[in-house]
TORKELUM-857459 format. One line per 5 residues: number of its first residue (from 0); their letters; for each residue x, y, z of C-alpha. Coordinates in nm, 3 decimals, always signed. Example, Ala and Ser with C-alpha at 12.3 -4.5 7.8 and 13.67 -1.06 7.14 Angstrom:
2
0> AS> +1.230/-0.450/+0.780  +1.367/-0.106/+0.714
***
This chain:
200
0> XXXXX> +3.796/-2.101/-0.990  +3.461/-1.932/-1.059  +3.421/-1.581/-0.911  +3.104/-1.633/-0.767  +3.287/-1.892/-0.465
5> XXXXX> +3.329/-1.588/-0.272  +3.004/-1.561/-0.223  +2.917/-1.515/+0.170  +2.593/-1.487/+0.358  +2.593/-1.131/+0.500
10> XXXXX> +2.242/-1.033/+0.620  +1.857/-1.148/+0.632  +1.608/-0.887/+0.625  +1.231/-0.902/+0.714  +1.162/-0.621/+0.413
15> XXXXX> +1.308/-0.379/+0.194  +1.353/-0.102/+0.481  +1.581/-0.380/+0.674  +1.832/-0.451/+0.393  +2.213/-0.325/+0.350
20> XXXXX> +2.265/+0.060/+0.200  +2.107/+0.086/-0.135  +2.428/+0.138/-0.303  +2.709/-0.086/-0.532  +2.527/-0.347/-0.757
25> XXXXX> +2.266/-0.628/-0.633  +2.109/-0.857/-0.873  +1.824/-1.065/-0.717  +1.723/-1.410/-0.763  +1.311/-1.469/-0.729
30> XXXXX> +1.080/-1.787/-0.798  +0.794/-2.001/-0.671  +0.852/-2.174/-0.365  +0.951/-2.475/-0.575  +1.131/-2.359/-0.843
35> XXXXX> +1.490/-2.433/-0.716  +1.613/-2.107/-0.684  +1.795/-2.215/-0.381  +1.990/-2.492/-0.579  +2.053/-2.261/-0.868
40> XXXXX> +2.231/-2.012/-0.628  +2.417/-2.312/-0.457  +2.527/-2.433/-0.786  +2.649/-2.067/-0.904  +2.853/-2.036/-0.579
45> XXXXX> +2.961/-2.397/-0.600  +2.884/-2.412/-0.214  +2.613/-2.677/-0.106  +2.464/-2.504/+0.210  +2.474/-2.112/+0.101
50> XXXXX> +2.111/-2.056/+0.014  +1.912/-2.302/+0.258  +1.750/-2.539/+0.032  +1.397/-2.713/+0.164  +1.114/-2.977/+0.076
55> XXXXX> +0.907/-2.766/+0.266  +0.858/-2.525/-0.013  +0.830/-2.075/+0.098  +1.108/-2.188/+0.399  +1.278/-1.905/+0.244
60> XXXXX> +1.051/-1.613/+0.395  +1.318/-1.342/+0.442  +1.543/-1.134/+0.193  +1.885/-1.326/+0.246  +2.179/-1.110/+0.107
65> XXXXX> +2.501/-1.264/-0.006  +2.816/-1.055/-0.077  +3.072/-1.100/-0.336  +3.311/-0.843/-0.293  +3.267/-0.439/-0.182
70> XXXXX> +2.967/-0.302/-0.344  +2.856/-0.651/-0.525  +2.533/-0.846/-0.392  +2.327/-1.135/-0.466  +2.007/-1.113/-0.307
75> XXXXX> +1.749/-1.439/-0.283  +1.425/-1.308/-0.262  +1.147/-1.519/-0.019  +1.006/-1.791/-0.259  +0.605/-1.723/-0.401
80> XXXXX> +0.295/-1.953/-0.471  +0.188/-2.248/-0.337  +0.361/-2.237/-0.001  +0.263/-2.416/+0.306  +0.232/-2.050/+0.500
85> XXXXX> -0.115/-1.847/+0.574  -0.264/-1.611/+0.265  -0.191/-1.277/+0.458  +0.152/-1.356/+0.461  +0.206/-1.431/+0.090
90> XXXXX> +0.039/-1.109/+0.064  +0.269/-0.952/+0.261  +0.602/-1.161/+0.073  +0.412/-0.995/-0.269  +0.408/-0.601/-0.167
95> XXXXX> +0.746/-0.688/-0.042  +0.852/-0.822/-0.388  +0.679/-0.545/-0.539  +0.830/-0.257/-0.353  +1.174/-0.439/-0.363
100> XXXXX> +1.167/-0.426/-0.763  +1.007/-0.041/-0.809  +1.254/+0.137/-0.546  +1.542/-0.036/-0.514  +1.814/+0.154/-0.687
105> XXXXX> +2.131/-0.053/-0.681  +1.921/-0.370/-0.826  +2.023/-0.398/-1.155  +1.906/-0.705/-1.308  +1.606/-0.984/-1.217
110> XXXXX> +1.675/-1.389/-1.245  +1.344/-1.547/-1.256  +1.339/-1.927/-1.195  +1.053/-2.140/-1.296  +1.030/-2.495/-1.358
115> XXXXX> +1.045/-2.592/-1.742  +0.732/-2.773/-1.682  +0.493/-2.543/-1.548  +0.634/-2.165/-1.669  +0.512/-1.866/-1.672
120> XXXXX> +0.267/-1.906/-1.414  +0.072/-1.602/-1.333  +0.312/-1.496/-1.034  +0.550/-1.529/-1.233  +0.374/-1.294/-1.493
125> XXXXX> +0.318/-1.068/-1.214  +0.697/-1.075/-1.145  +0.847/-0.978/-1.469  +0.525/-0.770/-1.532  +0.639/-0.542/-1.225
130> XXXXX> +1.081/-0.556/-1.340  +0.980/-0.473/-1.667  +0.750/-0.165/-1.564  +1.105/-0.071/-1.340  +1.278/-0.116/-1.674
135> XXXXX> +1.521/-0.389/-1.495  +1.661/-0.658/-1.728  +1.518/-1.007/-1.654  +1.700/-1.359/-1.726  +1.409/-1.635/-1.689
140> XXXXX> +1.566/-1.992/-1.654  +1.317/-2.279/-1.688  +1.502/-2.471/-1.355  +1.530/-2.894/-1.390  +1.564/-2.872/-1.756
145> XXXXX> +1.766/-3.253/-1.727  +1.361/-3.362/-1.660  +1.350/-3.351/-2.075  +1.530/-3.480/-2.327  +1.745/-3.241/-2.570
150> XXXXX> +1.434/-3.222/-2.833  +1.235/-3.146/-2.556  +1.448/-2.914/-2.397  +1.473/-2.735/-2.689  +1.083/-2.712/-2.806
155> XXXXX> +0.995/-2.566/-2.452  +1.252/-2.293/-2.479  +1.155/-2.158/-2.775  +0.796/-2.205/-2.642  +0.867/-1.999/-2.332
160> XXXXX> +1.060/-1.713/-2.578  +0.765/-1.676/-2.782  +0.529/-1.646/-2.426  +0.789/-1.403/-2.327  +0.815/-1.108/-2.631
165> XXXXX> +0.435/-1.027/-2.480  +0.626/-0.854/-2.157  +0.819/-0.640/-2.407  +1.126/-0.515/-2.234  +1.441/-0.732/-2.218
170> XXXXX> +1.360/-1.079/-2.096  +1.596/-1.334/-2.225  +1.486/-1.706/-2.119  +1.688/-2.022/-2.104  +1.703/-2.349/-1.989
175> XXXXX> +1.919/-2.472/-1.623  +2.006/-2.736/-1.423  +2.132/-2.743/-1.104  +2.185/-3.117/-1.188  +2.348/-3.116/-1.519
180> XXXXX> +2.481/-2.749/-1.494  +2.289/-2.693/-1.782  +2.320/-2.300/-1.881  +2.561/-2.213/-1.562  +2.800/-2.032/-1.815
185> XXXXX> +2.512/-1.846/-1.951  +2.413/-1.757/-1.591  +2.743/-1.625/-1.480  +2.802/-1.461/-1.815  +2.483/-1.218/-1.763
190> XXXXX> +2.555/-1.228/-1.401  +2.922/-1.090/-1.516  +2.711/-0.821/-1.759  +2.542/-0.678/-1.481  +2.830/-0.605/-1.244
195> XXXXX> +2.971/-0.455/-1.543  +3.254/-0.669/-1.536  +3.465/-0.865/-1.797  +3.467/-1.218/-1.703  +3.757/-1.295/-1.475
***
């Protein structure tokens, strides 16, 4: 059984100020509103309804905190872009994001999703941009990589690695599918890293 089951909703918070004591380990999950970050948490917990997942992309407009065990967090950060949801607001979502990666002391590593077909996105820039500035370790997974074919696959990855040695820091990107569970091990592995755990 994976250790990341255990995962439990604990807490929603409107910002940064509202969330659980900044202490233990969190590692945060971020994306555009329609990059499937939702899905990739529900397929790393292996439960179907843990992160609320929506065709009305930017439902997810709080900071939703799931515990593992004492002192271990996965936090899903409100979705970015394109959602349906007025301009001030997105504003707001980015300062939040912002503040969230520069001050945040038990975060210790950044999953950026973005769809294999559209990366790097300039939000996305902005994103990594501000983690790698906080000198936090970023994994980028390109999301619905079962849209391509293994050649495909492939070419885009190495694409997106090239795109990503101009952030400097550590970014490491990969493909993942919630679908296919393409790069899950990978996923838990780093996840695994970051606790500062040997896989269980």
């Amino acid at each position: 059984m994976s250790y990341f089951t255990q995962a439990q909703f604990f807490t929603s918070a409107p910002d940064i100020k509202h969330l659980p004591m900044d202490d233990g380990i969190e590692i945060a999950f971020a994306g555009r509103s329609n990059a499937g970050k939702s899905s990739a948490l529900n397929t790393l917990t292996r439960q179907k309804g843990l992160a609320r997942t929506s065709k009305t992309p930017g439902r997810t407009q709080m900071i939703n905190v799931f515990t593992l065990e004492e002192g271990r967090r996965l936090v899903d950060l409100p979705g970015y872009g394109f959602a349906q949801v007025p301009l001030e607001m997105k504003k707001k979502w980015q300062r939040s994001l912002a503040e969230y990666l520069e001050k945040r002391s038990s975060l210790k590593g950044l999953v950026v999703l973005m769809d294999i077909r559209h990366p790097f996105k300039d939000l996305d820039q902005d994103l990594i941009r501000w983690a790698v500035d906080s000198k936090l370790p970023v994994l980028a997974l390109l999301t619905k990589a079962d849209k391509f074919k293994s050649g495909k696959r492939k070419a885009q990855v190495l694409m997106a690695r090239e795109a990503a040695i101009a952030f400097g820091g550590d970014v490491q990107v990969e493909a993942f599918s919630s679908l296919d569970k393409i790069g899950l091990p990978l996923l838990e592995n780093k996840l695994f890293d970051w606790f500062g755990m040997s896989q269980e």
